[in-house]
C-alpha positions as CSV (number, residue, x, y, z in Angstrom):
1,X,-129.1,266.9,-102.5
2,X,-131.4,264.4,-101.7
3,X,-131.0,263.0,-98.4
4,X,-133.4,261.2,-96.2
5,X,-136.1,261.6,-98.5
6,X,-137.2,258.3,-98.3
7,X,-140.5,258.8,-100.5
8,X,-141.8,260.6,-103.7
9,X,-144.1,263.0,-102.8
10,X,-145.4,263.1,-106.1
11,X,-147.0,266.4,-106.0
12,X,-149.2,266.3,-103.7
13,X,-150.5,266.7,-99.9
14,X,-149.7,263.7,-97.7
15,X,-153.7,263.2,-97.3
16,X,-154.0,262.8,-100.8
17,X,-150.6,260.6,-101.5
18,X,-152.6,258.3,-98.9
19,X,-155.6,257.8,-101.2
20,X,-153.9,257.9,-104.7
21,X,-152.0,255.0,-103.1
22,X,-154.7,253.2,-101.4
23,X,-157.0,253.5,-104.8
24,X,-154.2,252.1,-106.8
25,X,-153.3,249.1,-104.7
26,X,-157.1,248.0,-103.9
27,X,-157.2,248.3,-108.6
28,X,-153.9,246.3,-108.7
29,X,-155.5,243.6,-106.3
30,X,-158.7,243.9,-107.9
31,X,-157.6,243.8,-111.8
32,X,-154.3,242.1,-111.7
33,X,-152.7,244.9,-113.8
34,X,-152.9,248.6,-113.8
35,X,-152.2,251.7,-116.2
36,X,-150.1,254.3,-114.4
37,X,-147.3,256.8,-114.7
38,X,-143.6,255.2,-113.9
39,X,-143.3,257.4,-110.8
40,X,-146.8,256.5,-109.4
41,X,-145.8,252.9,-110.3
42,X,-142.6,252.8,-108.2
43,X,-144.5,254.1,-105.3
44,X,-147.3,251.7,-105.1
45,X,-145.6,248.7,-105.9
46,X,-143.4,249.5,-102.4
47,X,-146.8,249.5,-100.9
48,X,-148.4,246.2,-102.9
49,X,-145.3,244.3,-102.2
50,X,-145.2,244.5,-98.7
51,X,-149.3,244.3,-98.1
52,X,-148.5,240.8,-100.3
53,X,-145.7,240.0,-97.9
54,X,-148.1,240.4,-95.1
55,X,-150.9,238.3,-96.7
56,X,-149.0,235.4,-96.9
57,X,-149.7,235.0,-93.2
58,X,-153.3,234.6,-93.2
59,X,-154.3,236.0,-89.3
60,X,-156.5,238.8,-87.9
61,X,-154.1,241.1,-87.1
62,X,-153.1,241.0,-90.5
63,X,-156.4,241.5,-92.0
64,X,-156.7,244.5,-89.9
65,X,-153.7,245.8,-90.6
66,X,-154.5,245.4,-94.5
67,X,-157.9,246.7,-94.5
68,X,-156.9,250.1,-93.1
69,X,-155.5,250.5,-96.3
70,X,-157.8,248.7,-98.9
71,X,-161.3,249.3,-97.6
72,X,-163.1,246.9,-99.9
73,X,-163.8,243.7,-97.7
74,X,-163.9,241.4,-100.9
75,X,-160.5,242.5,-102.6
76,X,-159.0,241.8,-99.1
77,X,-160.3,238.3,-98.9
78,X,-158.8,238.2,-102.8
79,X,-155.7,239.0,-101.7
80,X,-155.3,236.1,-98.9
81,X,-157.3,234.0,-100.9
82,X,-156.2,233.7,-103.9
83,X,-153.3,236.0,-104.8
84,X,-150.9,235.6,-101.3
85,X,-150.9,231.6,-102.1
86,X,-149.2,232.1,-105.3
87,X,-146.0,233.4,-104.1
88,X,-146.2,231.6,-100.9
89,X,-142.8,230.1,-102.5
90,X,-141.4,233.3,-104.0
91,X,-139.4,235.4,-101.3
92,X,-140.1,239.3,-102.6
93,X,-140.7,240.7,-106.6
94,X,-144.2,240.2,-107.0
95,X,-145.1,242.6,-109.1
96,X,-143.4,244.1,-112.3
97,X,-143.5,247.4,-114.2
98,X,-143.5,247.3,-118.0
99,X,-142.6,250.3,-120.0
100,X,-145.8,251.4,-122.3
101,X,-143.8,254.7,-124.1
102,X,-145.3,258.3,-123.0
103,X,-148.2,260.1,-122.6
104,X,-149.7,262.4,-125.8
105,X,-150.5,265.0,-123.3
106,X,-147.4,265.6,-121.2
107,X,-145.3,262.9,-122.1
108,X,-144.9,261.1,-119.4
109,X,-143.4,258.0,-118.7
110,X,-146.5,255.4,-118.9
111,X,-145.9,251.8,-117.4
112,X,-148.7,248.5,-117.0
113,X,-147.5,247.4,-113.0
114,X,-149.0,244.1,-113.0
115,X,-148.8,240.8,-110.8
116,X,-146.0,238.4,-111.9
117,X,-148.3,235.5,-111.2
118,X,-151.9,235.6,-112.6
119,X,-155.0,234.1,-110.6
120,X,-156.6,231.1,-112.1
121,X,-159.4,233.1,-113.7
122,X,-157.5,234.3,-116.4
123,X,-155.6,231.1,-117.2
124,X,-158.8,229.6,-117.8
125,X,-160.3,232.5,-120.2
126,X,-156.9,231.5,-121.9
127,X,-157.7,228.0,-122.0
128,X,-160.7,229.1,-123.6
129,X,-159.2,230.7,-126.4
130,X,-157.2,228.1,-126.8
131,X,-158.9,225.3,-127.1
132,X,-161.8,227.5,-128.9
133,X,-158.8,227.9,-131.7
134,X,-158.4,224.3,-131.6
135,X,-161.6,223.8,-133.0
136,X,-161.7,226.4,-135.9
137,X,-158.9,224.2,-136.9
138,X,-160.3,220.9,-136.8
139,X,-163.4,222.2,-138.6
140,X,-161.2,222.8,-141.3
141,X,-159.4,220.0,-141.8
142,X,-162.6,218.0,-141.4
């Protein structure tokens, strides 16, 4: 049975569970969107959603209490910066897991965990492509 496990251990010593954690939220803050296994997804988007929860309330104690986990200073000021403002709105489900297929290797269960709302950054690299598109096509028509 599995009572009052509240947690997948995922293999591995608590001391290391801390830093595969910590490593994958400070790439999902960093990049936006991450590469992972489902179970290693489920885990860290617990701990992502509630560090974005906590951002959304810009104060020192919860920098602090942020930055014991995410040691890089500039992803931190990313996350109250830029990413906490865009679900100021949205009450919980900021992130979401997308199913990829399985591994060659071992075949596991591969999953993109991304950020339901992008940063403005990649909406303009969009907008590039876009309207760089919309001039292929009026050079030929013209």
């Amino acid at each position: 049975m599995k009572h009052r496990i509240g947690f997948n251990a995922l293999s591995r010593k608590s001391s290391e569970r801390k830093a595969l954690k910590r490593n994958m939220v400070t790439s999902l803050f960093r990049y936006e969107r991450i590469e992972t296994t489902k179970a290693k997804a489920l885990e860290v988007r617990r701990m992502a959603e509630k560090m974005i929860t906590r951002a959304k309330v810009d104060s020192v104690h919860n920098r602090r209490m942020i930055a014991r986990d995410v040691y890089d200073e500039a992803v931190v000021n990313k996350l109250f910066k830029e990413i906490a403002p865009l679900f100021a709105e949205r009450k919980g489900g900021y992130t979401r897991i997308l199913k990829t297929g399985n591994r060659l290797g071992d075949a596991a269960e591969m999953v993109i965990l991304e950020l339901v709302e992008k940063t403005k950054k990649e909406e303009k690299a969009a907008d590039k492509k876009a309207d760089k598109k919309a001039d292929k096509k009026a050079d030929k028509k013209a």
